[in-house]
C-alpha positions as CSV (number, residue, x, y, z in Angstrom):
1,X,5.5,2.6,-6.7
2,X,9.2,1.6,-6.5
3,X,9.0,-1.3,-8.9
4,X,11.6,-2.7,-11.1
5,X,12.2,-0.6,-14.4
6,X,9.9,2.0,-12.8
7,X,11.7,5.8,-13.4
8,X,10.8,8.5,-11.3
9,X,10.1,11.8,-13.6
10,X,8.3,15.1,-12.5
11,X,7.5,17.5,-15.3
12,X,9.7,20.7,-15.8
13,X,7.4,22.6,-14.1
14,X,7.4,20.9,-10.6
15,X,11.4,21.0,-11.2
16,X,11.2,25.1,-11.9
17,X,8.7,25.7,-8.8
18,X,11.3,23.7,-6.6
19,X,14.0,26.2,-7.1
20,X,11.7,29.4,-5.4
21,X,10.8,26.8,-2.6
22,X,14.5,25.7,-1.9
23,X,15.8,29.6,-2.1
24,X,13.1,30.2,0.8
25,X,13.8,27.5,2.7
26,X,17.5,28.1,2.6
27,X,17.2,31.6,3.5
28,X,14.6,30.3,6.6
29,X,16.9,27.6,7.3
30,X,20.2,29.8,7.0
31,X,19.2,33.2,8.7
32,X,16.6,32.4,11.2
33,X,16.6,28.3,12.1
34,X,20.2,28.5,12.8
35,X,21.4,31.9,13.2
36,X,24.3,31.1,10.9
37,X,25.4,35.3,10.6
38,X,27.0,34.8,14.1
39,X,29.1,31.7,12.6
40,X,33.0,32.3,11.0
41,X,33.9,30.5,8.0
42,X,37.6,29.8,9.3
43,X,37.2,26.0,10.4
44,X,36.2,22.9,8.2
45,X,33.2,22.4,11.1
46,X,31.4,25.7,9.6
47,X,31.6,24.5,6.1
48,X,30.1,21.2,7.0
49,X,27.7,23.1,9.5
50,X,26.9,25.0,5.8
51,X,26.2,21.7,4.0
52,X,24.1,20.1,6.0
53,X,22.0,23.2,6.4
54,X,21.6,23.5,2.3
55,X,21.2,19.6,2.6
56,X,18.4,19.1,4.7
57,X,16.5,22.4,3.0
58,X,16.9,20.8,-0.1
59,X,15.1,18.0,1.2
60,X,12.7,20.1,3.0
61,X,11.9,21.9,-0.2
62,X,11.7,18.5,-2.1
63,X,9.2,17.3,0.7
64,X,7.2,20.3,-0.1
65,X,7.1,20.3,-3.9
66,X,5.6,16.1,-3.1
67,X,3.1,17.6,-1.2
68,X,2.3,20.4,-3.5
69,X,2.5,17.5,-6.8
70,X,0.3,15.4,-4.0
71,X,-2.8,17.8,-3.7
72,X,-2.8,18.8,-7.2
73,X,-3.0,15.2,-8.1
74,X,-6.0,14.7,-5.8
75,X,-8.0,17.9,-6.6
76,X,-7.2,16.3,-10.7
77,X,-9.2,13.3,-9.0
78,X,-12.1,15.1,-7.8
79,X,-12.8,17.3,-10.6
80,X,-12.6,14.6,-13.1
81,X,-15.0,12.5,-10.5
82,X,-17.2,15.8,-10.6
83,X,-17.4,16.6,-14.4
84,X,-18.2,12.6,-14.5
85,X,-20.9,13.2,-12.9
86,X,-22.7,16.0,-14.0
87,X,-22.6,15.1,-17.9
């Protein structure tokens, strides 16, 4: 929850699987969503068309890596619920 004195933190793991997810969705983002091979880079408008790609991958990838930490957290839930259970 966003409480006062609450810090956010994901362990270095989550952190090292972001960086494969954010290349991918780059590369997606960069050859393929928006074609950006048949852009120049001559004009202040193409670096900020560059930006904002690598900006809203980045939080494509970080939306990803939530929903990845999300469904690990929930399968944790049901297998402690499930060894609970059976012993």
């Amino acid at each position: 929850m966003l409480a006062k004195g609450y810090k956010f933190s994901l362990p270095r793991f989550y952190w090292l699987l972001f960086i494969p997810i954010f290349v991918g969705t780059s590369y997606k983002a960069l050859f393929f969503d928006w074609h950006i091979q048949t852009y120049t880079f001559h004009e202040l408008e193409d670096f900020g068309r560059y930006v904002i790609i690598l900006a809203t991958s980045f939080i494509e990838a970080f939306f990803y890596l939530l929903i990845f930490r999300l469904i690990v957290y929930l399968l944790q839930l049901v297998f402690q619920k499930f060894t609970r259970n059976n012993s």
